[in-house]
VMD Tcl script that builds the backbone (N, CA, C; Angstrom):
set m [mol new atoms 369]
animate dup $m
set s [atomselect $m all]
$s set {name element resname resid chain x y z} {
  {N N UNK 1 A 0.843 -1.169 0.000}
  {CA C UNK 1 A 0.000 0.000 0.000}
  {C C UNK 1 A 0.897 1.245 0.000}
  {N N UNK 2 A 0.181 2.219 -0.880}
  {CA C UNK 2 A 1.425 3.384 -0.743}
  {C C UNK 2 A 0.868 4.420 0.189}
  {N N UNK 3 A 1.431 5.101 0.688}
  {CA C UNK 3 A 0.735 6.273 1.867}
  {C C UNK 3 A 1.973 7.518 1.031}
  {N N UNK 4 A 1.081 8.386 0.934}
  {CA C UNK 4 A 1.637 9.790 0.907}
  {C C UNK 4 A 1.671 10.796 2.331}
  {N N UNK 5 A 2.780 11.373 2.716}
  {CA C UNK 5 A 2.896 12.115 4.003}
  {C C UNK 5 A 3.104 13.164 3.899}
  {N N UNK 6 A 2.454 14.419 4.203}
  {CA C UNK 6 A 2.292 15.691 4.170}
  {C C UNK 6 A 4.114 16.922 4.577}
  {N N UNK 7 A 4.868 17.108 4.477}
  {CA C UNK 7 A 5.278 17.870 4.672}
  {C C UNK 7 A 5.457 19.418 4.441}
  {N N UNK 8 A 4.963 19.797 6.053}
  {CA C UNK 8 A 4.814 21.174 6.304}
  {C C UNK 8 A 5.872 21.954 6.920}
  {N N UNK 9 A 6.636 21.240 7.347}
  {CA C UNK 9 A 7.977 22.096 8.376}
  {C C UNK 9 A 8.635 22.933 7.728}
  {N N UNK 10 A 8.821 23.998 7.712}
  {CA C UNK 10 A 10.200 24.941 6.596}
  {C C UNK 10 A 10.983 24.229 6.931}
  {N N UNK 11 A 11.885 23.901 7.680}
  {CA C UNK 11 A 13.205 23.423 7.698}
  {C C UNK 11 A 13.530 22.219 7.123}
  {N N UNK 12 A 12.511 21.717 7.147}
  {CA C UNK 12 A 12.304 20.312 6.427}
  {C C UNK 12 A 12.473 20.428 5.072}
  {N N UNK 13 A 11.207 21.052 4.703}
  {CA C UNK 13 A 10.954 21.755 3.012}
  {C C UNK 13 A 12.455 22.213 2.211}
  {N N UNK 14 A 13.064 23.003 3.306}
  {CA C UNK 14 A 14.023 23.741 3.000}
  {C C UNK 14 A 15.245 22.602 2.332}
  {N N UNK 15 A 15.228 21.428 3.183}
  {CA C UNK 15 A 16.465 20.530 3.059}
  {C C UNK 15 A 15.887 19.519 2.092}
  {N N UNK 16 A 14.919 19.266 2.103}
  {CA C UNK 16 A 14.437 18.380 0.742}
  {C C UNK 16 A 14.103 18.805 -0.644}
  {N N UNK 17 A 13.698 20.554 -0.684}
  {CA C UNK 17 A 13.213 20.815 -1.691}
  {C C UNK 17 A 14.250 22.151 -1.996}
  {N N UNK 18 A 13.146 23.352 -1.547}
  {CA C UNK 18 A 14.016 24.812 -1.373}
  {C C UNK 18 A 13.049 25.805 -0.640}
  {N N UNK 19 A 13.579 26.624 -0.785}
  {CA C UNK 19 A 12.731 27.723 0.192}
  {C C UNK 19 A 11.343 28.410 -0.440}
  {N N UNK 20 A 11.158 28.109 -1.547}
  {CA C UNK 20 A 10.179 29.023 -2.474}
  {C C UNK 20 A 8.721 28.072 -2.232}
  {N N UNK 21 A 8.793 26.784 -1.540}
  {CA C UNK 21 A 7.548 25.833 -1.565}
  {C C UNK 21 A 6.841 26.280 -0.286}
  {N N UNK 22 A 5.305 25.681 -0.559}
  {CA C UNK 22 A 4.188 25.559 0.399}
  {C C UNK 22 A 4.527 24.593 1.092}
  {N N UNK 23 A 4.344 23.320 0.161}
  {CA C UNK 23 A 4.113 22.401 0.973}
  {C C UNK 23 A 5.227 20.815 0.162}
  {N N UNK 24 A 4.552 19.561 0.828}
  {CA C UNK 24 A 5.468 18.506 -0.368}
  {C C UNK 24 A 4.899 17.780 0.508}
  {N N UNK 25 A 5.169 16.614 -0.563}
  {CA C UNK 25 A 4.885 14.886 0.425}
  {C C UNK 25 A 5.551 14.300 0.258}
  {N N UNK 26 A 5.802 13.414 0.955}
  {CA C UNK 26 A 6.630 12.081 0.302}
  {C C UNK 26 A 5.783 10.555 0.257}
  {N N UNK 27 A 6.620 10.075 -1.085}
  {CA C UNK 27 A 5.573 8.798 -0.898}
  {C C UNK 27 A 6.277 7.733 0.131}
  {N N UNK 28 A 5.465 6.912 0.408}
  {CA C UNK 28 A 6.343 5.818 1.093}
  {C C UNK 28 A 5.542 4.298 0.224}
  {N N UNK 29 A 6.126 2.997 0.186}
  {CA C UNK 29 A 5.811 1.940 0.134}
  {C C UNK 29 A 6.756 1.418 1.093}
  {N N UNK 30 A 5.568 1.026 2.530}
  {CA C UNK 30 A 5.918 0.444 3.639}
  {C C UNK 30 A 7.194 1.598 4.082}
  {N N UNK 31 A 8.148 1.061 4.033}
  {CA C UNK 31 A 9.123 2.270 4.612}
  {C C UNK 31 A 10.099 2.511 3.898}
  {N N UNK 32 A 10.222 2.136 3.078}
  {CA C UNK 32 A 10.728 2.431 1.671}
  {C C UNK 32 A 10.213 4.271 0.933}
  {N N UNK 33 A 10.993 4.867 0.564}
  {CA C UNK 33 A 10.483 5.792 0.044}
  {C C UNK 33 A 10.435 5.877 -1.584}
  {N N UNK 34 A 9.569 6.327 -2.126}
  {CA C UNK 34 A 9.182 6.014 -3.606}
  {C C UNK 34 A 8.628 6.841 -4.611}
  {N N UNK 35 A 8.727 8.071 -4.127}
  {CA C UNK 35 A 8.692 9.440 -4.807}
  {C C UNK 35 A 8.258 10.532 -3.735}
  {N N UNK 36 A 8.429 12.067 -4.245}
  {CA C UNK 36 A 8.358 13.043 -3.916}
  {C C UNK 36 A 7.758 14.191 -4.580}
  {N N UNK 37 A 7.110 14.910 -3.915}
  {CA C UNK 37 A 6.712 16.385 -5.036}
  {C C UNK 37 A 6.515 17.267 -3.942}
  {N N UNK 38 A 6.737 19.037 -4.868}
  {CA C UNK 38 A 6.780 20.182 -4.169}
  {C C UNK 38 A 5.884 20.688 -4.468}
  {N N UNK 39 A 5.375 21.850 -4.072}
  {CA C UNK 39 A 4.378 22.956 -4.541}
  {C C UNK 39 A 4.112 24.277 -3.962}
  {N N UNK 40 A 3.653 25.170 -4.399}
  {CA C UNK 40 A 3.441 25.931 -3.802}
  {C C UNK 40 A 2.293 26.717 -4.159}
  {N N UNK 41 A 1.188 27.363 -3.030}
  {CA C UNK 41 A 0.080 27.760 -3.156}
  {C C UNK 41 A 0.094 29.151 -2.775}
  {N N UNK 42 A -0.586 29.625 -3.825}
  {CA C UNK 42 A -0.644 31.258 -3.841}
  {C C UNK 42 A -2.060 31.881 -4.486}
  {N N UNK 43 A -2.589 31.894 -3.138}
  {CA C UNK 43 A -4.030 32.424 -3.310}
  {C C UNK 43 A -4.770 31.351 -4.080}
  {N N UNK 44 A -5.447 31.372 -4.942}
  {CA C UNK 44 A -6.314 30.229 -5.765}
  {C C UNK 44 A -5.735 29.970 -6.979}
  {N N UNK 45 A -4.769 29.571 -6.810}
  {CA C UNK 45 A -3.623 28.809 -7.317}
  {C C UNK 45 A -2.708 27.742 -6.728}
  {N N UNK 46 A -1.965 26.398 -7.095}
  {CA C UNK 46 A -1.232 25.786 -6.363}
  {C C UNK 46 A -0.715 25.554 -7.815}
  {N N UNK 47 A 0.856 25.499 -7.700}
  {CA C UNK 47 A 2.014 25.069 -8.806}
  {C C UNK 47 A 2.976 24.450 -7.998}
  {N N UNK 48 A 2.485 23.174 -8.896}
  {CA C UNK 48 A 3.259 22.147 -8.865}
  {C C UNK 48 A 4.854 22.568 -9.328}
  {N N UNK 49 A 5.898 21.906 -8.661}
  {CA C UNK 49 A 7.095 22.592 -8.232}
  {C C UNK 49 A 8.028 21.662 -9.295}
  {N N UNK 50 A 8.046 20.464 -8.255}
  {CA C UNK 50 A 8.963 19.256 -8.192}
  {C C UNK 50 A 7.943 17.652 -8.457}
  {N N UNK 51 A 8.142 16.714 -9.231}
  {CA C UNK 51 A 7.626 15.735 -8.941}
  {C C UNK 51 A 8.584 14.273 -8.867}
  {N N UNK 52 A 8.941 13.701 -8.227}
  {CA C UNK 52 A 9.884 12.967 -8.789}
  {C C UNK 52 A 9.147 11.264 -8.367}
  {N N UNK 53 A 9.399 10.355 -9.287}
  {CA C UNK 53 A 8.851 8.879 -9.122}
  {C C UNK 53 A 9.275 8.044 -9.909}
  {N N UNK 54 A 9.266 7.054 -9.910}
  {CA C UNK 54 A 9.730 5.905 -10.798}
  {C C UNK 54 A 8.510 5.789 -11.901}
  {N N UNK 55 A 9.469 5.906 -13.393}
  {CA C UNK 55 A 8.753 5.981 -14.814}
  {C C UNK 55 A 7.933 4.426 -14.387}
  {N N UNK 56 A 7.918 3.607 -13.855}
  {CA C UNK 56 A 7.301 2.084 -14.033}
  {C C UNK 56 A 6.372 2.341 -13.332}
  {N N UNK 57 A 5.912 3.294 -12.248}
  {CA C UNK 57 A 5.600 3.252 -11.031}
  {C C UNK 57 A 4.760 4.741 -11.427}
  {N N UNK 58 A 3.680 5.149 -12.673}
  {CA C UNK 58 A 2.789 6.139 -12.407}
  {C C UNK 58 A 1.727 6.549 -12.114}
  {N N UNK 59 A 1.438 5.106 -11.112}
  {CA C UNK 59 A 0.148 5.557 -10.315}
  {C C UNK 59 A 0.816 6.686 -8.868}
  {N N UNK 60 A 2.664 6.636 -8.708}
  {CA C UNK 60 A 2.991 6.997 -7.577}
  {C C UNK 60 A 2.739 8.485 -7.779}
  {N N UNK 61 A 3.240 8.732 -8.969}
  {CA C UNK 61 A 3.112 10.075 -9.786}
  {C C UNK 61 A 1.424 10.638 -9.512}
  {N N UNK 62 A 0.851 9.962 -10.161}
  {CA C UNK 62 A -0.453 10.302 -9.763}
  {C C UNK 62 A -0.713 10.381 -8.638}
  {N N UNK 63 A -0.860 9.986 -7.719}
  {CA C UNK 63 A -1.161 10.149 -5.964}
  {C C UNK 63 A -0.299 11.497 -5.290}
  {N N UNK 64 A 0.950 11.562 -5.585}
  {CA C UNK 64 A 1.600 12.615 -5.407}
  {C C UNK 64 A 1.267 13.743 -5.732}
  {N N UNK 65 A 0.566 13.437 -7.053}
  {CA C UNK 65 A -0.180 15.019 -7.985}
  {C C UNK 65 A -1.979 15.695 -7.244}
  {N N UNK 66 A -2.130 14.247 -7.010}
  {CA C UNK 66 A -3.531 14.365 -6.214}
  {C C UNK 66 A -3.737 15.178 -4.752}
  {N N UNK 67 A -2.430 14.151 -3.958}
  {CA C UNK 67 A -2.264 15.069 -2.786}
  {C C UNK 67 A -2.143 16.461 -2.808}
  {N N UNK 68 A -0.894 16.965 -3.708}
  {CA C UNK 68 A -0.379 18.462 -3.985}
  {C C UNK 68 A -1.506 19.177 -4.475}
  {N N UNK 69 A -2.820 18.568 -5.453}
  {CA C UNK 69 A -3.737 19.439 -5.656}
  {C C UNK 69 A -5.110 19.274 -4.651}
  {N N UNK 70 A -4.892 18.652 -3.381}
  {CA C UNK 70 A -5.711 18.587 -2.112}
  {C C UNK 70 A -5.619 19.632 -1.402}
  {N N UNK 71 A -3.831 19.365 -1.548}
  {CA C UNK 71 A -3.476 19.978 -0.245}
  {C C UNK 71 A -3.483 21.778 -0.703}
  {N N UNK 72 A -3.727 21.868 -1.926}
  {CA C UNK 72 A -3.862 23.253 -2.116}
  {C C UNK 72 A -5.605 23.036 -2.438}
  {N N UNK 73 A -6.855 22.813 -2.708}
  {CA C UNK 73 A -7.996 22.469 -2.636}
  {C C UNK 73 A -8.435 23.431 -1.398}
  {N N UNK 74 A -7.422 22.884 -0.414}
  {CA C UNK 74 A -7.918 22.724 1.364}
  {C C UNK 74 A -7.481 24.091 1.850}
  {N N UNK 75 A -6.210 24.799 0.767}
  {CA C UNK 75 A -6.354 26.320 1.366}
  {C C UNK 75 A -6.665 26.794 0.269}
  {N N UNK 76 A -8.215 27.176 -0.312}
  {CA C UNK 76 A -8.723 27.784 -1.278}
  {C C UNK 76 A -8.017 28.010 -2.540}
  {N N UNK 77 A -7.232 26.751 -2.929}
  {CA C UNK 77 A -6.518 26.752 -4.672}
  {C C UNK 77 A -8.001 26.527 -5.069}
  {N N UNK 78 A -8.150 27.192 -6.679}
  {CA C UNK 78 A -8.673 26.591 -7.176}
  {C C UNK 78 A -7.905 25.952 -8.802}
  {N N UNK 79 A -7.034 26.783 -9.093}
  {CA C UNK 79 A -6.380 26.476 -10.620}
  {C C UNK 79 A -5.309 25.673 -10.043}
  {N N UNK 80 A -4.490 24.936 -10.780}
  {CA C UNK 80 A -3.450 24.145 -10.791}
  {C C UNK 80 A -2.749 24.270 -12.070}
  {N N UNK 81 A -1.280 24.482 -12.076}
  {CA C UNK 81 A 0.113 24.589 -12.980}
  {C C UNK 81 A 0.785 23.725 -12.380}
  {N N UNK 82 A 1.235 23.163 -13.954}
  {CA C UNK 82 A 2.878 22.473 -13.205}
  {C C UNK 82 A 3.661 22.353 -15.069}
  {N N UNK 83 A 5.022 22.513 -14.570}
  {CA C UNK 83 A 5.551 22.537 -15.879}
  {C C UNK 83 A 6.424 20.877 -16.039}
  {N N UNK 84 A 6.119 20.133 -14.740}
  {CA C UNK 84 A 6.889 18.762 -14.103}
  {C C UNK 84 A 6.960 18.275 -15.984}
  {N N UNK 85 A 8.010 18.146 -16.958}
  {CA C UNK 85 A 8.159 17.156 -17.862}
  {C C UNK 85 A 8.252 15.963 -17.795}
  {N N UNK 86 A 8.346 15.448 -16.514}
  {CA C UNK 86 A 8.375 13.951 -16.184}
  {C C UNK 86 A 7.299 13.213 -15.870}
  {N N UNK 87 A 6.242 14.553 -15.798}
  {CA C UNK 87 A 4.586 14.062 -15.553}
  {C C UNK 87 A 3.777 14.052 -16.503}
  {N N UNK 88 A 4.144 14.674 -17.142}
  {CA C UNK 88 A 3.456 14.771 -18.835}
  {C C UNK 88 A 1.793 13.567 -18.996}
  {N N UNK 89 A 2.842 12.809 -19.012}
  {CA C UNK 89 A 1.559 11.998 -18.991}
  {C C UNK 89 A 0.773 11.582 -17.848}
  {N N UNK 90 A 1.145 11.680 -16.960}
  {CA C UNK 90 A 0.119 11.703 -15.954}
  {C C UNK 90 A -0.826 12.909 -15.932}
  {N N UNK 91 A -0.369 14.143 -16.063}
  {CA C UNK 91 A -1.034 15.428 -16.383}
  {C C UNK 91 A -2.299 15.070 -17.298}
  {N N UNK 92 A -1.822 14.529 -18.603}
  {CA C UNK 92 A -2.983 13.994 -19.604}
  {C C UNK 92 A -3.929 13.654 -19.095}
  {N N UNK 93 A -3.423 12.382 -18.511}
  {CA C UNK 93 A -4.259 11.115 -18.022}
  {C C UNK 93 A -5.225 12.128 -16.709}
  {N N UNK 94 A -4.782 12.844 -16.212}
  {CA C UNK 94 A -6.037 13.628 -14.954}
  {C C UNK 94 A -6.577 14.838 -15.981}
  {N N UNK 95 A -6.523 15.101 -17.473}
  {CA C UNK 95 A -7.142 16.528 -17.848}
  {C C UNK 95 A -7.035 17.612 -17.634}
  {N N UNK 96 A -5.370 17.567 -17.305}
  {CA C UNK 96 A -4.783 18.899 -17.726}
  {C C UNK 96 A -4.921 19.511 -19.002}
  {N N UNK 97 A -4.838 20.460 -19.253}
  {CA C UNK 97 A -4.702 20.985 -20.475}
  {C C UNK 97 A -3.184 21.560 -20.704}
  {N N UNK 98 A -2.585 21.617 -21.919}
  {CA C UNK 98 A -1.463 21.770 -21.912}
  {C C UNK 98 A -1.490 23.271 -22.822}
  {N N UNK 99 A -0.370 24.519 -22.689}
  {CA C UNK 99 A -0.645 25.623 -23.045}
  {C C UNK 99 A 0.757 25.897 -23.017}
  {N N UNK 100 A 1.601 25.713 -24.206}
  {CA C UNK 100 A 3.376 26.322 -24.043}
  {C C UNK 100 A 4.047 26.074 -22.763}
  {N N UNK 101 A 3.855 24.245 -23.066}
  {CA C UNK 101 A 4.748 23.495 -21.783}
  {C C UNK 101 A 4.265 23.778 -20.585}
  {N N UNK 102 A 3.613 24.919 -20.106}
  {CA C UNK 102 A 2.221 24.950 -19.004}
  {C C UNK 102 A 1.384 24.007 -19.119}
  {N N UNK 103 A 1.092 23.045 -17.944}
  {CA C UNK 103 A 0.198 22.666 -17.845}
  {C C UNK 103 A -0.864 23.040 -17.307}
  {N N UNK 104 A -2.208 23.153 -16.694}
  {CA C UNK 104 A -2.727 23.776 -16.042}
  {C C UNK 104 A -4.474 22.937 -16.297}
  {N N UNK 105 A -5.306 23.101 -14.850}
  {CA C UNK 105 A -6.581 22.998 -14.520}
  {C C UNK 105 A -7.404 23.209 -13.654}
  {N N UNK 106 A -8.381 23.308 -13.364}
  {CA C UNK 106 A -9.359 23.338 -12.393}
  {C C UNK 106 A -9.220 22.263 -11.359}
  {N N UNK 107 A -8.987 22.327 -9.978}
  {CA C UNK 107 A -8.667 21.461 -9.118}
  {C C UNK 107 A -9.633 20.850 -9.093}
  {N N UNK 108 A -10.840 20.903 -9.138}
  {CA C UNK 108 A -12.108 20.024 -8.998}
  {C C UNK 108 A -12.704 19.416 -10.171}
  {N N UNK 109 A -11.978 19.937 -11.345}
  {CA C UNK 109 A -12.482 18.568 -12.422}
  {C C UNK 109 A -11.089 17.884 -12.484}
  {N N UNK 110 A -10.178 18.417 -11.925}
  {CA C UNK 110 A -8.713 17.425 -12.272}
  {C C UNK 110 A -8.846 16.412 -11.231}
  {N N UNK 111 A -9.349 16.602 -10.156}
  {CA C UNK 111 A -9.693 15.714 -8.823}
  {C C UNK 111 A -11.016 14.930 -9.211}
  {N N UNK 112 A -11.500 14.655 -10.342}
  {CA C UNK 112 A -13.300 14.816 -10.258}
  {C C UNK 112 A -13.257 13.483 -10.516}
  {N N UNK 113 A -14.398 12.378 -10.602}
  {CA C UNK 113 A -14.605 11.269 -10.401}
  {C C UNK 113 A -14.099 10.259 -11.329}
  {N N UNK 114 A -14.060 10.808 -12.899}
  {CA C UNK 114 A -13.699 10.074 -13.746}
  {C C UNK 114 A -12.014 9.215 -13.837}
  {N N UNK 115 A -11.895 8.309 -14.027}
  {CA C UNK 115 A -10.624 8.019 -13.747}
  {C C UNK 115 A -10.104 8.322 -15.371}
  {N N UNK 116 A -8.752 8.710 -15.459}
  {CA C UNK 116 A -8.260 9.210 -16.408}
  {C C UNK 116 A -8.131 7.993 -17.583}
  {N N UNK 117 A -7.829 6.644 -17.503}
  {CA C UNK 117 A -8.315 6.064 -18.265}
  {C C UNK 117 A -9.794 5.848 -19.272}
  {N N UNK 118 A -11.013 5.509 -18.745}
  {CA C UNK 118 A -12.168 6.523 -18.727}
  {C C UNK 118 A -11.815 7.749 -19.627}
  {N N UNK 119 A -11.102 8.558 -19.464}
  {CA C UNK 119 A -11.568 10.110 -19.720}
  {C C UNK 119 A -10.850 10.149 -20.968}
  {N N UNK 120 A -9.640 9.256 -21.383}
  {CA C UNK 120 A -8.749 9.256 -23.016}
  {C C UNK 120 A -10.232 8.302 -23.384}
  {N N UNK 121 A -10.918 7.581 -23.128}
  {CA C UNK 121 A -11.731 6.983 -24.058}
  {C C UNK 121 A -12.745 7.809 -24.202}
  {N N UNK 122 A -12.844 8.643 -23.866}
  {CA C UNK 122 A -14.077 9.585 -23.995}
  {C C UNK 122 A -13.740 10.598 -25.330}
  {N N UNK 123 A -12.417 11.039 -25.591}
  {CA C UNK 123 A -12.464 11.970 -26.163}
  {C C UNK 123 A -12.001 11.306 -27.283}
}
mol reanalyze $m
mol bondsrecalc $m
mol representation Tube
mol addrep $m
């Protein structure tokens, strides 16, 4: 089972990521760690920073992207950016829209029920 863990500490943030982030998680499988992402939220906005995960492994990517657009959800984000090239396709797969290597969406249809598999057969 994978668990994603919230990190809020600056000093923490500071040594894992950099000083310019809100927030980050880390993934874990069991106690193993298995990706990471940054972000930062600014007013009704959250931009995605950092994402990092194993290419075999992009449901980790996805959960990481989910949390980061919760955890900005929960302090009044409503848009979401990320320029992460290593997420590309995970971005797709949740209905980002892509705009000159910007990615960007609405936190509540990018969070919204359809699973992104589902949503490439739709269009």
């Amino acid at each position: 089972m994978y668990i994603f863990k919230p990190i809020t500490d600056k000093s923490e943030l500071s040594k894992l990521f950099s000083d310019d982030v809100s927030g980050g998680y880390i993934g874990f499988e069991g106690d193993e760690i298995i990706g990471k992402c940054s972000f930062s939220v600014d007013g009704s906005k959250v931009f995605v920073k950092t994402i990092e995960f194993d290419k075999d492994k992009p449901d980790i990517g996805e959960g990481l992207m989910r949390a980061a657009l919760n955890f900005g959800a929960n302090r009044n984000a409503y848009y979401a950016y990320c320029e992460c090239e290593n997420a590309v396709d995970i971005m797709k797969l949740m209905g980002f829209e892509e705009n000159d290597g910007v990615y960007s969406g609405d936190i509540p249809t990018l969070l919204g029920g359809s699973c992104g598999c589902c949503r490439q057969n739709l269009v």
